[in-house]
Each structure stands twice: as structure tokens, then as C-alpha cells.
N, C-alpha and C positions, 0 to 999 in steps of 0.2 A: 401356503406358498406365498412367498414377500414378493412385493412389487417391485419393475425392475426401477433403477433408478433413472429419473427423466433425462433427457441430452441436452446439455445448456444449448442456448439460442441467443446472438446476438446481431443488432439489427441499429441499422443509423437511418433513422430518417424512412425513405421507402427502398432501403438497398440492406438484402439479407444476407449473413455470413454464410457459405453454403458447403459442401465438399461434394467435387464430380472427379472420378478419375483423377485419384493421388494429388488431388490441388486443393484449397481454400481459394473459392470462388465469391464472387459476388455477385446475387442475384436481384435483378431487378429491371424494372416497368420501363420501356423505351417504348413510349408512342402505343401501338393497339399489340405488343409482344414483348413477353417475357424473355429475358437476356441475361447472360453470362460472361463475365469474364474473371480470367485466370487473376491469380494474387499471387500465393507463394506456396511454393510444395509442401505436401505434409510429409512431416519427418513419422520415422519408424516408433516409435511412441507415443505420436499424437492418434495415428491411425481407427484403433479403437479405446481412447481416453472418451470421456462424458465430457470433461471440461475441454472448455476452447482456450488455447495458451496464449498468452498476450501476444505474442506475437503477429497472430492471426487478427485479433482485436485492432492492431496498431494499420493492420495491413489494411483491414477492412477501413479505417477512419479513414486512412491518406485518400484513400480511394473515394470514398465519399466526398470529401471536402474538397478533392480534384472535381469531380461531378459536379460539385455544385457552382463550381468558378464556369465553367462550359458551358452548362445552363444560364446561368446568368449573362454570360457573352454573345450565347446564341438568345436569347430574349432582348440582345440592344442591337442586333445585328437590322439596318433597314433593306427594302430591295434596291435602293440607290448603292449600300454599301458591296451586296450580296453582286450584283451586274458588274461594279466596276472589279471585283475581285474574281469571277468567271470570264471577264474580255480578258481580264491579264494572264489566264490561265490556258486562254484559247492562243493566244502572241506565243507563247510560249513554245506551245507545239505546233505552231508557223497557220495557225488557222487563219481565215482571212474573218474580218470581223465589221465588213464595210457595211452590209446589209442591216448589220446587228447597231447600229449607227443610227439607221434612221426611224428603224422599229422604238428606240429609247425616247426619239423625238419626242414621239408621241403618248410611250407610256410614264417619262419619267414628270410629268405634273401632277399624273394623280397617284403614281406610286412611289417616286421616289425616296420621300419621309415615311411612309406607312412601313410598320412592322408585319412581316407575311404569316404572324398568328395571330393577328388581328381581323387579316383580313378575309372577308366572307364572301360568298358566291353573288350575292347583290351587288357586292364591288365591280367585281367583273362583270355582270349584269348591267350594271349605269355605265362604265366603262365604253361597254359594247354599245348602246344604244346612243351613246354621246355621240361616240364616231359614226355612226349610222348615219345619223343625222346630220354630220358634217359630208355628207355621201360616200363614204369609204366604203368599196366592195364589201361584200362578205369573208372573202378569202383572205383579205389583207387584213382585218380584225383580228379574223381567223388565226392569220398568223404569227400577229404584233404576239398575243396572248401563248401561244404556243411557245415563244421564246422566253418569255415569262416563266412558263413551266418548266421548260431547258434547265433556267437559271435554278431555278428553285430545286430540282432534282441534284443538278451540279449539287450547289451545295448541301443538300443534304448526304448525297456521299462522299462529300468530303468533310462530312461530320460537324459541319458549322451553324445545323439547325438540326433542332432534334426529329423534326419529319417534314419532310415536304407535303407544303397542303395544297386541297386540292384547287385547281383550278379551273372556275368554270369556263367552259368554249361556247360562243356561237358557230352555228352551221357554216361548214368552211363555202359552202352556198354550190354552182354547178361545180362540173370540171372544166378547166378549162381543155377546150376543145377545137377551138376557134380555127377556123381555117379559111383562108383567102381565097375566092374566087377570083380567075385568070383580069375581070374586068376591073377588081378591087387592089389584085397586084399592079395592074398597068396605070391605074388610079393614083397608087402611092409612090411609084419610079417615074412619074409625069409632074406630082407634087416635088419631088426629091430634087429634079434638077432646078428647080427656083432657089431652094434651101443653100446655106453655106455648102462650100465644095467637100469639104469633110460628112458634111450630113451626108449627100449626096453619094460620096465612097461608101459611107458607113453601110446605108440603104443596099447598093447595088453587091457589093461581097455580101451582105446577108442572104439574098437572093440567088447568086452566084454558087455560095459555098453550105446554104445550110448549116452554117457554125453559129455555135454561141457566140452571142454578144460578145462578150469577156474575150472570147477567142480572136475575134475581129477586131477589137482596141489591143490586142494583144501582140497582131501580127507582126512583122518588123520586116523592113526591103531586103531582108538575110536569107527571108526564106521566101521568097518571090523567085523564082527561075523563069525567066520569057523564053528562053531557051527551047525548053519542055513545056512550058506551059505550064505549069506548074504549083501550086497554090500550098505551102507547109504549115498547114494551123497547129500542129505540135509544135511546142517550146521541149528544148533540149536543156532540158535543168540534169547539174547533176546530182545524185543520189544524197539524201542526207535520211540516215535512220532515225535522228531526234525529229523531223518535221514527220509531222501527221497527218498532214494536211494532204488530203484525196485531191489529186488535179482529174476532172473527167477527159476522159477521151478524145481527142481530137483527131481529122483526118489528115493525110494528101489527097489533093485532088485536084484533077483537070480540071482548066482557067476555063468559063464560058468567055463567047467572044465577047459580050459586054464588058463582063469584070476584066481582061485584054485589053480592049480599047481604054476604057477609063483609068485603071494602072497605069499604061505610057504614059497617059496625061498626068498623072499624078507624079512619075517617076521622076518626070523633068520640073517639077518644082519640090521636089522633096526637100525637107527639111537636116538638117544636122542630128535631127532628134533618133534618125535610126526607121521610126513607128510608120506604119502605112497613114495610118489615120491620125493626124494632129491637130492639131488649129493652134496657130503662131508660133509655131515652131517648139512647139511640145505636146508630149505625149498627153492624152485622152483618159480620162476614167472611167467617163461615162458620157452618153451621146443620149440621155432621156431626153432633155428639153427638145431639141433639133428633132430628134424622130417622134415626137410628140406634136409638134409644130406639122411637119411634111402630114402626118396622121389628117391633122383640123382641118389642112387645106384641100388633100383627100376627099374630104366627107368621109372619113370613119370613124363616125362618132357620132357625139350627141351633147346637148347644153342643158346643163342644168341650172339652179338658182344655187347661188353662192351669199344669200342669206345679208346681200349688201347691198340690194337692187341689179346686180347686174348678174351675169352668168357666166358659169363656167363650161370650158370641153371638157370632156368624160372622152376616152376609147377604149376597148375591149383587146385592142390591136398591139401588142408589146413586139418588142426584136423577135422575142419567143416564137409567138403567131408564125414570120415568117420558117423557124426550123419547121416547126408540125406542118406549114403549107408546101413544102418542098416533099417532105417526106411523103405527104397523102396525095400530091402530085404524081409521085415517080410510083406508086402503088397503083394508083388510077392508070398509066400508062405498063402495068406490068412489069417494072422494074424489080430483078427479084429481091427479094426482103434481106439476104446477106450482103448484098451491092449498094442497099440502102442502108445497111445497120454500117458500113466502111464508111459510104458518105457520111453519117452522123457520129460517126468514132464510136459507135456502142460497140464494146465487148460481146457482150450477149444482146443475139436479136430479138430474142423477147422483148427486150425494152422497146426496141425498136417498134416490134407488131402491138404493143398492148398498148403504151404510152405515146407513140408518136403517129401512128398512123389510124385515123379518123374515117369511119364509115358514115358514106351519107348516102339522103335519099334514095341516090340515084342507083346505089349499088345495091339496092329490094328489088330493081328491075326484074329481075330473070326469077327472084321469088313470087311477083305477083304474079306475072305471067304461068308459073307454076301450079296457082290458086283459080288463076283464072281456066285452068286448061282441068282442071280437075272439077270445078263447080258446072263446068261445060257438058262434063258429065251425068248432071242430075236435071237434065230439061223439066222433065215434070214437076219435081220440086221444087223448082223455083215457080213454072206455070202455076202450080196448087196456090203459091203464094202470094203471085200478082193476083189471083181470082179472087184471095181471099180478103184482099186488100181493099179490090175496085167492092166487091160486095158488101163490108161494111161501112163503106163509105156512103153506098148506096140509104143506106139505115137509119144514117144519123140526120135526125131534125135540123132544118134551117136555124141559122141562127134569128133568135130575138132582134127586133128592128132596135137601133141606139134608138134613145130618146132624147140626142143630143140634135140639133139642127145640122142640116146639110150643112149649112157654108163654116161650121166648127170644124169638121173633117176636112172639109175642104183646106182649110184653113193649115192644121194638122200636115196635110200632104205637102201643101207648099210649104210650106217652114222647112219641114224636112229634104 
């Protein structure tokens, strides 16, 4: 019996001529997986032919020699070039990209020329301890890097590098958790009225209304009602299906009389600019210095060395601080959790119960007490246990006299 005849095989490079389901495919190596794509239908006579008809050969080259212009594109591509061509991506679909602005500050000196196949988890590793060392949280490394990887995933699904590599993370460190007590809030509303009058607004409606920052520079005298009292942190945009761009939540909500009384005073020197909060007759983007300032004056913080002779404020304390302090507030006072998830514009309360409202200490009361009422019930064994305690005590040899002189201890004790 004769041998069948073998089935020609043609191959460019690492990309092989193939057939799946009535196509002349191209098979080959993308990153740690074998891949396929379509070329051109096989005709009713190529089906079960041994030879491969030029046509197929031809199909196969173009595709190749496409391949390899990609490759070579995506090997000159830097992460300065790969950022700037993901911001314009994010514009696009009306994303906001202010955050992503200052994150760059910082990564683009030591990555901006680097190729992201060059570069190695040690990168990221000196990276991280650079900033460390300049005293940058952990979170905010944390996250410089994270958008890093954003970037880098982006493009890789949009095919502009052939895999996204990995990137290594430092520990995004606690959570933040932070929450003001009643003598640290009156601490910071006592700093605030020194500060510019805008700080001072900005400070008092965070407190007032539990809104994002963003939502507070956002507000406009349009939707202030003194009327009702009345306080519209929702912006009435209207609808556009090409923006992408998720706006979170905002509430209505009842003025406290503070944020009242300070409103009037602001109403009467309002500006032409529309905004609640402005400074010189324009709209705000951001109020960090000013509420970073009122923080120092506070005392909520701490100095560190700024590596120049002198020192810097550190606070743990952001606008943020005060939504989670309102929320764990109005929990502490049994406010119920869908009355709080309205005040903070959550859709779903969960977010509300898991993310914004913070268990402390004080709220194990009625469990120790629980421990304690339950251990109340084993008198004797805890008695066995103090007996067993004084009795070995009783056992153990004096100690050895020092050999050091009195007035050394002595000595010792006063120092300390």
C-alpha cells in the first residue's frame, strides 16, 4: 500500500498558512497565545487539493509583511507617546482627564522616553521608592501606577502594542477610613473662617451638604432656593449618547442653618460668574491649597522633612474626609442608611453601608459588654486562674543583685 501524498505547508516568518472553517487562515504567536485570523475563502477545488494555490501564498505574504509594519510600530511606540494618545481617547468620549494631569507630573520623567517592553518590574520598583522617599502616601503611588497600567491595557486593546506588560504595584497601603471627630470638625470650621471667604464657603457646604468636592465647585446660584431652603447639587446636563462619561450621583437637600446664614452673605456679593464658590469673580476648579492651609491651621496634620532643611505639612484630612465624617455621623445618630444613601446621591446603599460609613471603637460597646456578661459566668475559672498565677509567682527566685552601682540606676531612673 503507497504512501499518501504529504500536504504542502507554507509559512513566512513565525505566521503559518492554515485552513479552519472554509477560510485560508493565518496562524500565529501573539504574546503567551496562539491566534487566527481569516485571509480568504477557500474555493470548491482548493478544498481537498494537497497543493496550496498561489493565491493563498499571496494572501498569506500581504498579511505577513502587514504584521510586521505593526510590530515594528508597536516596538517605537514610548509611554509618553501611548498617554498622550489614551488622554485623546478619553476627550473623546467626554471623559474628564484632570486627575490623569497630575498623575503624568510625576510619572512622565522616568517613563516618558522608555519603551513599555523594555521596561521591568525594578522600574516600577525604584519608581516606587523614589516617591516614597519624596513622602508620597502609599495610595497615591498606588495610584500614579495603576493609571500607568490603564494606559498600557488601553493600548493594548486597541492593538498598538502587542501585550500589555506587567506592571508592578506597591501596596495601595490602609484604607482610607478617616473620619472627623465632632472636636476636629469644629477645629477645622474655626480655621476656615480665617482662610479666604471662598475657602470658608467651600469648608462650610462640605459640612452642610456631604457632597463631593467637585459637586461644591460645581454648584451655581440657579440652584440655591432660600425659598425652600433648598440646596440642588445635581447639574441638569442634557443627554448626549456619544459622552461616556459616568457623572456620580448628587443629592437635594435641606440648607443647615449654617450653610443659610453663609449663603446670604455670599449671595450679596456674588459674582457675574453664576458659581457659589469663586475667587475674583471666576469660577474654581479646585480649592486643595485653601483647604489644605485651614487643615495646618487646624492641627490636622503633621511636618515632615522636605529633604531641604526645612519641613513640610502632610494631612490625612481631604474634602473626602468630610463626606465619610457626615455619613458616620448621621449612622452614629441612627439616621437610616436609605436617608443617608439620598444625602450622598448613592443609587445603591450599599455603597453607602460598606464604603462610606466607618465603624469605630465605640460601636464594640454592647459587644464587650456581651463578653463581659458571659465570662461573669465562669467565676471559678477565672478564680483557678488568678490562684494559678499568684502561685507561680510565689516560685520564681529573686532576681540576681546588678552588679552595676546604685547611683548607675539611679542615674538610669532620672534620665528617664
Amino acid at each position: 500500500m503507497g504512501r499518501r501524498a504529504k500536504t504542502d505547508s507554507y509559512r513566512v516568518g513565525d505566521v503559518k498558512l492554515g485552513r479552519h472553517k472554509g477560510f485560508w487562515i493565518a496562524d500565529f504567536q501573539a504574546g503567551e497565545k496562539r491566534q487566527r485570523a481569516r485571509l480568504i475563502e477557500i474555493l470548491p477545488g482548493e478544498a481537498s487539493g494537497k497543493k496550496i494555490p498561489e493565491r493563498a501564498r499571496k494572501a498569506l505574504d500581504q498579511f505577513a509583511d502587514g504584521r510586521r509594519a505593526v510590530i515594528a510600530q508597536r516596538q517605537e511606540y514610548t509611554f509618553g507617546q501611548l498617554w498622550k494618545l489614551w488622554q485623546a481617547d478619553r476627550e473623546q468620549d467626554g471623559k474628564s482627564n484632570a486627575i490623569h494631569k497630575y498623575n503624568w507630573v510625576s510619572l512622565a520623567p522616568v517613563f516618558e522616553n522608555r519603551n513599555p517592553a523594555s521596561a521591568k518590574a525594578d522600574d516600577y520598583r525604584n519608581y516606587a521608592k523614589a516617591r516614597f522617599a519624596l513622602g508620597r502616601a502609599p495610595d497615591t503611588v498606588h495610584t500614579e501606577l495603576i493609571r500607568l497600567r490603564q494606559c498600557l491595557k488601553w493600548a493594548f486593546d486597541s492593538n498598538l502594542i502587542e501585550r500589555a506588560p506587567l506592571v508592578w504595584l506597591p501596596s495601595a497601603g490602609r484604607k482610607r477610613d478617616r473620619v472627623l471627630t465632632p472636636d476636629e470638625a469644629k477645629a477645622l470650621l474655626i480655621a476656615a473662617r480665617s482662610s479666604d471667604p471662598h475657602v470658608n464657603l467651600f469648608i462650610i457646604l462640605l459640612f452642610s451638604t456631604g457632597g463631593r468636592h467637585t459637586a461644591i465647585l460645581d454648584l451655581e446660584w440657579s440652584r440655591i432656593d432660600f425659598r425652600r431652603r433648598v440646596i440642588d447639587l445635581e447639574v441638569d446636563l442634557p443627554p448626549d449618547p456619544m459622552n461616556k462619561s459616568w457623572r456620580k450621583g448628587r443629592a437635594e437637600m435641606v440648607m443647615t442653618q449654617i450653610a443659610y446664614d453663609v449663603l446670604l452673605v455670599a449671595h450679596d456679593a456674588r459674582s457675574p460668574s453664576g458659581f457659589v464658590v469663586e475667587h475674583g469673580g471666576a469660577r474654581l476648579t479646585t480649592c486643595r491649597d485653601g483647604f489644605r492651609a485651614a487643615c495646618e491651621r487646624a492641627g490636622l496634620g503633621w511636618y515632615v522633612e522636605d529633604g531641604k532643611g526645612g519641613k513640610r505639612f502632610k494631612t490625612d484630612v481631604t474634602p473626602h474626609t468630610i463626606r465619610h465624617t457626615i455619613a458616620s455621623w448621621a449612622d452614629d445618630e441612627n439616621v437610616d442608611v436609605k436617608e443617608i444613601a439620598q444625602l450622598l446621591g448613592h443609587e445603591d446603599e450599599r455603597t453607602t453601608r460598606l464604603t462610606y460609613i466607618h465603624a469605630r471603637p465605640e460601636k464594640t460597646a454592647t459587644a464587650a459588654a456581651m463578653i463581659d456578661k458571659r465570662l461573669a459566668a465562669l467565676p471559678n475559672l477565672i478564680d483557678e486562674t488568678r490562684n494559678k498565677e499568684c502561685s507561680e509567682a510565689e516560685v520564681v527566685p529573686s532576681p540576681v543583685k546588678s552588679t552595676k552601682p546604685e547611683t548607675d540606676t539611679i542615674g538610669i531612673i532620672e534620665g528617664e
